[in-house]
C-alpha positions as CSV (number, residue, x, y, z in Angstrom):
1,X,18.8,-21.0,6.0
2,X,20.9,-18.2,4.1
3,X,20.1,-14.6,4.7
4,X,19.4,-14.0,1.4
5,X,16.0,-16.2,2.0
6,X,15.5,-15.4,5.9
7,X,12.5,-13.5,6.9
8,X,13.9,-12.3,10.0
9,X,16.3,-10.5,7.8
10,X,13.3,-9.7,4.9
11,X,11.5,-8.0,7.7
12,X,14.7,-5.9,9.3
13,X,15.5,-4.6,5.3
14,X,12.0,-3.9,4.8
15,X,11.6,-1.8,8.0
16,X,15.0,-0.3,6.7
17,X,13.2,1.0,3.4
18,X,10.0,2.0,4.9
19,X,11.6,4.2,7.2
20,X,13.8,5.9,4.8
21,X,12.1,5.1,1.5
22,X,14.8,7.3,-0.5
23,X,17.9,5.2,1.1
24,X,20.6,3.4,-1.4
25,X,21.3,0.1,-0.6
26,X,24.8,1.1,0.1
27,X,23.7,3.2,3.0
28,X,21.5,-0.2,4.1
29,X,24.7,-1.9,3.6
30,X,26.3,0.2,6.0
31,X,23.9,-0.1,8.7
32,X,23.6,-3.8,8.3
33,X,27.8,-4.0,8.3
34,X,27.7,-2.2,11.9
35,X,25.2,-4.2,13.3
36,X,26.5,-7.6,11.6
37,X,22.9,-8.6,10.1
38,X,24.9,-8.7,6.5
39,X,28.4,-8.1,6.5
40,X,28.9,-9.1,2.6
41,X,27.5,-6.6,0.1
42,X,27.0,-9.2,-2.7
43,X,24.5,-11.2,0.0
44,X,22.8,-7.6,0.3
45,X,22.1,-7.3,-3.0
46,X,21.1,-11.4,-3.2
47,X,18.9,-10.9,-0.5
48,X,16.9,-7.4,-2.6
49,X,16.7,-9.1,-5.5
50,X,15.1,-12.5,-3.8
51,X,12.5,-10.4,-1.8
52,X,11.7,-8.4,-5.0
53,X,11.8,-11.7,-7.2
54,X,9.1,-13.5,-5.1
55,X,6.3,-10.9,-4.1
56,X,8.1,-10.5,-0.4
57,X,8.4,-6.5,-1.1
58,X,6.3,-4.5,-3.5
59,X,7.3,-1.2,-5.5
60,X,6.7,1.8,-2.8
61,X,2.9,2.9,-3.1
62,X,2.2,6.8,-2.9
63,X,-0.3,8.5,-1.6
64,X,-1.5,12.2,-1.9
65,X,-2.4,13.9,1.3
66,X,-6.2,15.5,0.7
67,X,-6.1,19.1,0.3
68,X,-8.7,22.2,-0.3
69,X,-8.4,20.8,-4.2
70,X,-7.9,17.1,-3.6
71,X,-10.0,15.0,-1.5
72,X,-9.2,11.3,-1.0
73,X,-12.4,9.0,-1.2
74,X,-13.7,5.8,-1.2
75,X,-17.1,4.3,-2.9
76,X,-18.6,0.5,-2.5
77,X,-20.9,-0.1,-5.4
78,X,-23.2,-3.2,-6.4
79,X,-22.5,-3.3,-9.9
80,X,-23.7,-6.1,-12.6
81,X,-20.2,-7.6,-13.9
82,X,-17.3,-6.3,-12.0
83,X,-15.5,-7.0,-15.7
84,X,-17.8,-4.5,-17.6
85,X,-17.1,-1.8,-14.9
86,X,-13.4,-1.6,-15.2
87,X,-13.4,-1.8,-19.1
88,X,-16.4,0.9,-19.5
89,X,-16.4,3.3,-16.6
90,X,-13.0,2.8,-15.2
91,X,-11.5,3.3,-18.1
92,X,-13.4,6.5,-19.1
93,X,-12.3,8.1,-15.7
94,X,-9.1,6.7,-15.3
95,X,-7.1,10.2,-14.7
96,X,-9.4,10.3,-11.5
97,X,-9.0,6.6,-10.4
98,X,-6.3,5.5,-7.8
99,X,-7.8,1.6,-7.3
100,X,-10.3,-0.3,-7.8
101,X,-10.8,-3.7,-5.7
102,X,-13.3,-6.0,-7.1
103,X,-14.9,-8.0,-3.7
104,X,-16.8,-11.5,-4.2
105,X,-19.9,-12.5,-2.0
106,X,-22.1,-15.2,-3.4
107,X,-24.9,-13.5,-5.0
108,X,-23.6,-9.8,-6.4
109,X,-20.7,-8.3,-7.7
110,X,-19.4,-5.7,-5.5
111,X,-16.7,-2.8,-6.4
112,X,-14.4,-1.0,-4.3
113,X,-13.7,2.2,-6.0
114,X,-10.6,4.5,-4.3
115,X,-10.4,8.2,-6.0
116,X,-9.9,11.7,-5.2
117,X,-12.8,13.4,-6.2
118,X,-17.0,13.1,-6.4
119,X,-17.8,10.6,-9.8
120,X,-20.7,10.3,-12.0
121,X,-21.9,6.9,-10.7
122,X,-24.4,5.7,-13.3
123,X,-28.2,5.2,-12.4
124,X,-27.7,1.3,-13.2
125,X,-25.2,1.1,-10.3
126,X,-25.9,1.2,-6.8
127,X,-23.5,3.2,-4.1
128,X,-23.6,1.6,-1.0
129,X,-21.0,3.5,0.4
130,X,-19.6,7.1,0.2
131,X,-16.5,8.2,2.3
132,X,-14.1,10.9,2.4
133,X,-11.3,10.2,4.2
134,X,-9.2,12.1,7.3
135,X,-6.2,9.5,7.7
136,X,-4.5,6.9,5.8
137,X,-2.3,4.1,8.2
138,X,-0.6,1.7,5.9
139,X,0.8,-0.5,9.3
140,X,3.5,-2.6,8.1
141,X,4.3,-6.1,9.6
142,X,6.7,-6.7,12.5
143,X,6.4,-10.8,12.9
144,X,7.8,-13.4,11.2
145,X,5.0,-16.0,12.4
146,X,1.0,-15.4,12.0
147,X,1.0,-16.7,15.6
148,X,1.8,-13.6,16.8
149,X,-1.5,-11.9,15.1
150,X,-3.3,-15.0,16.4
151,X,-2.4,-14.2,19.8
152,X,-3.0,-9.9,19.9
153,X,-6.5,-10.9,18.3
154,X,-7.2,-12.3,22.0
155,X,-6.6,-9.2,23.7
156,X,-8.6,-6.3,23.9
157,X,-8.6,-2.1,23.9
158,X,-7.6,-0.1,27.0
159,X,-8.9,3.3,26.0
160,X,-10.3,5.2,23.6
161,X,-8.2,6.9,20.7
162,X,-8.6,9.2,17.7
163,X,-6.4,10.0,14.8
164,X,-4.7,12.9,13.3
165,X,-6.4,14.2,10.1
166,X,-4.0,14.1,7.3
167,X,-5.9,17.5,5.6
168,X,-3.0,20.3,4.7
169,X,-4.5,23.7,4.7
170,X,-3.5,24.4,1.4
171,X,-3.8,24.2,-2.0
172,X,-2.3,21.6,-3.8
173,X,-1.9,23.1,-7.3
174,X,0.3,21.2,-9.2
175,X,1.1,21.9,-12.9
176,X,0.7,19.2,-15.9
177,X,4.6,19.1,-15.4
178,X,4.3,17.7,-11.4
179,X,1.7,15.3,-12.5
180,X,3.5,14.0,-15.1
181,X,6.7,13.5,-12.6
182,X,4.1,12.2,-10.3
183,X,3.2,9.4,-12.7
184,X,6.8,8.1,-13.0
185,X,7.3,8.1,-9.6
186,X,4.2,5.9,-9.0
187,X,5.5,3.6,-11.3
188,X,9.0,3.5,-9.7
189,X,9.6,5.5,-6.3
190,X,13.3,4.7,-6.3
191,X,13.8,6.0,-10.2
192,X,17.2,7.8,-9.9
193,X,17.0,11.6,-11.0
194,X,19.2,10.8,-14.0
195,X,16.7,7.8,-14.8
196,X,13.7,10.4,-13.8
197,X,15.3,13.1,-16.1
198,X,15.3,10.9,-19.3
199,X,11.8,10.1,-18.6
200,X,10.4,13.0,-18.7
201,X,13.6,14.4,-20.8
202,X,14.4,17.0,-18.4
203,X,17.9,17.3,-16.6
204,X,18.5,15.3,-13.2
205,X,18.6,18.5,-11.9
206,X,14.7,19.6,-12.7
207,X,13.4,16.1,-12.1
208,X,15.1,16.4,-8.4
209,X,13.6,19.4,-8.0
210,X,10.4,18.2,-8.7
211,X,10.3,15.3,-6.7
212,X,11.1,17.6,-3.5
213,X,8.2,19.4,-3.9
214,X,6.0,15.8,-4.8
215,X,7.8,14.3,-1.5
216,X,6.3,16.9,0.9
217,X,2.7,16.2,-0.2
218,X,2.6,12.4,-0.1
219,X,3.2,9.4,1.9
220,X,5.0,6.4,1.0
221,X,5.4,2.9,1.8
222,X,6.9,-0.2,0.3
223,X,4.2,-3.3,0.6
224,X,5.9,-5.9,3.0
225,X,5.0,-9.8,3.1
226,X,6.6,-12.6,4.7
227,X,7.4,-15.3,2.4
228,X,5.2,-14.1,-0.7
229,X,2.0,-11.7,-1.4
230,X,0.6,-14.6,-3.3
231,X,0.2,-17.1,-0.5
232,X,-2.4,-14.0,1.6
233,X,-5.5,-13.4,1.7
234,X,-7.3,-9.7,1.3
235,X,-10.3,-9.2,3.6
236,X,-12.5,-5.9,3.5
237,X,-13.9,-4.7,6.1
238,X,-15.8,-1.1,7.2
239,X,-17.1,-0.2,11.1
240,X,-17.5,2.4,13.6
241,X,-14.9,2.1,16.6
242,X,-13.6,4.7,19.3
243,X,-10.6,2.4,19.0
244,X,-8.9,2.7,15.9
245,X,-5.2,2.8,17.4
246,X,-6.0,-0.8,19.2
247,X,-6.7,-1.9,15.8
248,X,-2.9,-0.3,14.3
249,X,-1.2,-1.9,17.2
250,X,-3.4,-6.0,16.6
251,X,-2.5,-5.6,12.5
252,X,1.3,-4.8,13.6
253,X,2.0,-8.1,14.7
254,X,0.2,-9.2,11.2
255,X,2.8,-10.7,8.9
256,X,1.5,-8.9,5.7
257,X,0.7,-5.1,5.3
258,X,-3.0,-3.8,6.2
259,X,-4.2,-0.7,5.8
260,X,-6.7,1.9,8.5
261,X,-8.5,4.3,6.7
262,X,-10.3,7.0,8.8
263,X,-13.3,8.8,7.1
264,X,-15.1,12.3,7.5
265,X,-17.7,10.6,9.7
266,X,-15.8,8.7,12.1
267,X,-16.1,5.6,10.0
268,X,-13.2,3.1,9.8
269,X,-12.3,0.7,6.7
270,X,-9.3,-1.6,6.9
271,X,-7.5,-4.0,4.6
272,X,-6.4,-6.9,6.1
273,X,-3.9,-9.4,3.9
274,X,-3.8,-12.3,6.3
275,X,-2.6,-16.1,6.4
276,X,-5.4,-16.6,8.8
277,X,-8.6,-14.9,7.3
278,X,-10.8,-17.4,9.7
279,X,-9.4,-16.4,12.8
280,X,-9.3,-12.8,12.0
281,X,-13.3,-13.1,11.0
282,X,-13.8,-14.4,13.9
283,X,-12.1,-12.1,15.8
284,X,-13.6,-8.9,14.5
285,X,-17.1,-10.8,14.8
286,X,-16.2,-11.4,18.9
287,X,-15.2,-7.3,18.6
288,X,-18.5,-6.9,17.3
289,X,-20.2,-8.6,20.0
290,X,-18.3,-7.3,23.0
291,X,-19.3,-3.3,21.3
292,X,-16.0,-2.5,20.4
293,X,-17.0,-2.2,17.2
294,X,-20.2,-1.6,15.6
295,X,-22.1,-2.5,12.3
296,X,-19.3,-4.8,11.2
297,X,-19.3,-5.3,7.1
298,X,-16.4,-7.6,6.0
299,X,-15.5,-9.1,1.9
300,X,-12.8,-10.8,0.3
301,X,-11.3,-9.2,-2.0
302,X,-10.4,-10.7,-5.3
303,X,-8.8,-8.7,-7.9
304,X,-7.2,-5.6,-8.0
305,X,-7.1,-2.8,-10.9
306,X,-5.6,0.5,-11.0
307,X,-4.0,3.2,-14.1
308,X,-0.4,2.3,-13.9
309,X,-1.1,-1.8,-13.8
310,X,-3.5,-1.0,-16.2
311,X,-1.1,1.0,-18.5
312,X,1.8,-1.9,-18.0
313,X,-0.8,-4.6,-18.9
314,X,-1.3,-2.8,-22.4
315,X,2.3,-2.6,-22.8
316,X,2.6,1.1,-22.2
317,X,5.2,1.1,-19.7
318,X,8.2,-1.6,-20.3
319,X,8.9,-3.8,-17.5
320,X,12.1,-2.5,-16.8
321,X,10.7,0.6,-15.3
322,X,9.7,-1.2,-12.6
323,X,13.3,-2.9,-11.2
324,X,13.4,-1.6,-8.4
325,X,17.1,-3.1,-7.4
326,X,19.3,-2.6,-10.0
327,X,22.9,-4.8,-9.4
328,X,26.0,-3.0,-9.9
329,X,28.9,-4.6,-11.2
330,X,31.1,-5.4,-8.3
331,X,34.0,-8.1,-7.3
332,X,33.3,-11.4,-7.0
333,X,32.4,-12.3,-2.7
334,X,31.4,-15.0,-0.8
335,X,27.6,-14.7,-0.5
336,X,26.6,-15.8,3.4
């Protein structure tokens, strides 16, 4: 197998960005010279494009810490066509939306709805659930093989654990000018400042400056799959554990990025995207039974709806915002 299609060497890169989400691909380069992973540049840049191509890695995802003015929050809501909901109210509150995950069970149409402050649900819908959040985990993958998830769904907690709350004791306060920024950096984390500038026709100067002061109130992560995002499953599902940090290490040895959310009453909700969805049910039901977790709730989750997809869809943004590895022109080289 060449690198540029080896998920051994998907995983190392995507570690690589995740840990330094800012880092050029020359500085990667350099790394993966030293430690001969890649020691040709041009099967660097074959390798990027190939995991971008395919679904392997996704554009970075940002999210805003809460503050005293911005609180991160979650609603599930029984709603009458999930279709109606996203072109009526999501739409009308779309400046306030992050996500929106439509879930199917067999008789109702059920909505999960991610935003940063309270909504006007309508009387005609039904909330089921209401959280603030206290801690956002995106836990990346570190196997190549859903065998290893199979196997650390056997084993069980040692003690209990709590997490950090993610809550800055401060105002967040930014102008129409960081918001703005904000967007385009949503759209494309690793937008150059000269690329930044012209969007929001500023110098590269201004739009650096900006996105130092958006960079120490978020977190980022770039998505990470083994083989393709297309070939997982998304599963839903909200408890009540004293174990939360058993449940980050078990998703590490995923192959697909899940997600912990901690909420402001001790509640925990995780996204799961999984090759194995009926070995994972089943191994949060035995968690259930053995009380390490309590008043299980679990749904697939089918489609997925948020602003900026939403804004690309309608043809606001070009495509082309969205590359996220741009080649350079560079001598012809053996590609490994």
């Amino acid at each position: 197998m060449s690198k540029m299609k080896d998920p051994s060497i998907h995983l190392k890169l995507g570690h690589m960005l995740n840990d330094n989400p800012h880092i050029s691909v020359d500085k990667i380069y350099k790394i993966t010279k030293r430690e001969r992973t890649i020691r040709s540049i041009n099967t660097l840049w074959h390798a990027l494009h190939y995991m971008e191509k395919n679904r392997i890695i996704h554009n970075p995802r940002c999210l805003i810490k809460n503050f005293k003015d911005y609180t991160n929050m979650h609603y599930v809501l029984r709603v009458k066509e999930w279709k109606e909901f996203i072109g009526e109210f999501a739409q009308k509150y779309k400046d306030v939306i992050d996500m929106v995950h439509c879930m199917d069970t067999y008789s109702e149409s059920l909505i999960y709805l991610k935003t940063h402050c309270e909504l006007p649900i309508p009387d005609d819908i039904t909330i089921l659930e209401r959280k603030e959040w206290t801690n956002f985990v995106p836990v990346l993958p570190h196997s190549v093989s859903a065998d290893d998830l199979e196997e650390a769904l056997k084993t069980e907690p040692e003690s209990k654990s709590t997490l950090p709350n993610f809550t800055v004791d401060d105002y967040l306060g930014w102008s129409n000018e960081i918001w703005e920024t904000y967007y385009w950096i949503c759209v494309n984390y690793r937008t150059n400042h000269k690329e930044l500038g012209k969007l929001l026709k500023k110098s590269p100067q201004t739009a650096y400056r900006r996105r130092k002061l958006i960079d120490k109130s978020i977190l980022v992560h770039y998505p990470l799959y083994i083989n393709n995002s297309s070939s997982y499953q998304c599963i839903f599902y909200s408890f009540k554990t004293d174990y939360p940090l058993f449940f980050i290490d078990v998703f590490s040895k995923n192959t697909g990025p899940s997600y912990l959310i901690q909420t402001k009453d001790k509640w925990t909700t995780c996204f799961i995207n999984t090759k194995i969805p009926f070995l994972v049910n089943s191994a949060m039901k035995g968690y259930k039974e053995t009380g390490i977790i309590h008043d299980l709730k679990s749904i697939r989750v089918s489609n997925l709806w948020y602003p900026i997809l939403d804004d690309y869809l309608k043809g606001i943004i070009p495509e082309k915002y969205f590359v996220m590895f741009k080649s350079k022109k560079r001598k012809k080289e053996k590609v490994d």
